[in-house]
FIVO-840678 format. One record per residue (C-alpha): z, y, x; residue in one letter. Coordinates in Angstrom, 2 decimals. Each point is the difference from the previous one (the first is absolute). Layout:
<nodes>
        z        y        x  rest
        Z        Y        X     A
...
</nodes>
This chain:
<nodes>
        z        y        x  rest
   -24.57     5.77    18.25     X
     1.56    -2.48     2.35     X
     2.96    -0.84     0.88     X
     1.29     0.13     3.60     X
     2.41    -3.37     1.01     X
     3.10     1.96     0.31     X
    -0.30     1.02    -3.52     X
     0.26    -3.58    -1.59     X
     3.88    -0.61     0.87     X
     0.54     3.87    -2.16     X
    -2.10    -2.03    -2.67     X
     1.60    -3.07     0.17     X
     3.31     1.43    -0.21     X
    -0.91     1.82    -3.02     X
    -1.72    -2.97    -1.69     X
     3.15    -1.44     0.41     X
     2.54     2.73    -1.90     X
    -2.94    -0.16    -2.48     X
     0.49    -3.43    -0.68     X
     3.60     0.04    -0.01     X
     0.84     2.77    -1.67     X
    -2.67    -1.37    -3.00     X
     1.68    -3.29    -0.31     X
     3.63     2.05    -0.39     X
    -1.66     1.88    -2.82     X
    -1.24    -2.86    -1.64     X
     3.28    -1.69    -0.38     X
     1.73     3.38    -1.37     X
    -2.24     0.56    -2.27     X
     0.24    -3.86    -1.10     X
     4.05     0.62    -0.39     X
    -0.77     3.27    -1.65     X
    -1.69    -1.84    -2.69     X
     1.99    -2.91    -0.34     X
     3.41     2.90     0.06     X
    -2.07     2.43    -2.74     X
    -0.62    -3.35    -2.15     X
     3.49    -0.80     0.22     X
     1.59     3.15    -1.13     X
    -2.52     0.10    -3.06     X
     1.04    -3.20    -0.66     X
     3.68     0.78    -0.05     X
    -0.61     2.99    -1.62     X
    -1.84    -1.31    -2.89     X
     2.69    -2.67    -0.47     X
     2.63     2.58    -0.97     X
     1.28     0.59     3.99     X
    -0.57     3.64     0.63     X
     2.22     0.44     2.79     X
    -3.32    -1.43     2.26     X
    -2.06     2.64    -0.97     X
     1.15     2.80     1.91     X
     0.80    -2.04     3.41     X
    -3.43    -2.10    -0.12     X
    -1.62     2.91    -0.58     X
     1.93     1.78     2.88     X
    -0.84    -2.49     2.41     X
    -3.58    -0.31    -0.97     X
    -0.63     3.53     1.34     X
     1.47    -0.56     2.74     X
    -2.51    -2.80     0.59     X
    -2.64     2.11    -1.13     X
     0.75     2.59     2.43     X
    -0.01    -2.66     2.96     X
    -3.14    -1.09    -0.69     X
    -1.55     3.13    -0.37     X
     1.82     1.04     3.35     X
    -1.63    -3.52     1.40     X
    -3.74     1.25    -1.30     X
     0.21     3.09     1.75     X
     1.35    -1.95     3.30     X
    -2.54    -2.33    -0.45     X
    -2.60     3.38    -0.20     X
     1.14     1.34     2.99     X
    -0.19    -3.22     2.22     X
    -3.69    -0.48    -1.53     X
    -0.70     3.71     1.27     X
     1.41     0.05     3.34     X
    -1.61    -3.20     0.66     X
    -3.66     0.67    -0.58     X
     0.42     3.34     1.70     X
    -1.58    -0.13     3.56     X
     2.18     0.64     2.78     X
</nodes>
């Protein structure tokens, strides 16, 4: 199926949230590594007042990411759909 002209800008614009939204979730999930190693660190070195926080904050960075991927879904959708 083809696409008509005026549907490009509608894919273009949703390219776009696609591509931004993806590089966001790459660099949470880099600090949600770098903040689980951390509190495992700390933790295993006798500091167990991390655990609880890190861990805290990790699913809250879990739960923004999955909130991204379901964004990022929905953009992908509308934008293939014909108008």
């Amino acid at each position: 199926m083809r696409q008509s002209p005026q549907d490009a800008p509608q894919q273009g614009r949703g390219l776009t949230a696609i591509d931004a939204i993806t590089a966001l979730l790459v660099i949470l999930l880099a600090v949600q590594v770098w903040l689980l190693s951390a509190t495992l660190d700390a933790f295993l070195a006798g500091h167990t007042e991390t655990a609880l926080p890190g861990a805290i904050v990790s699913g809250v960075l879990c739960a923004a990411c999955c909130a991204m991927y379901v964004f990022i879904k929905r953009v992908d959708r509308d934008a293939r759909l014909p108008r």
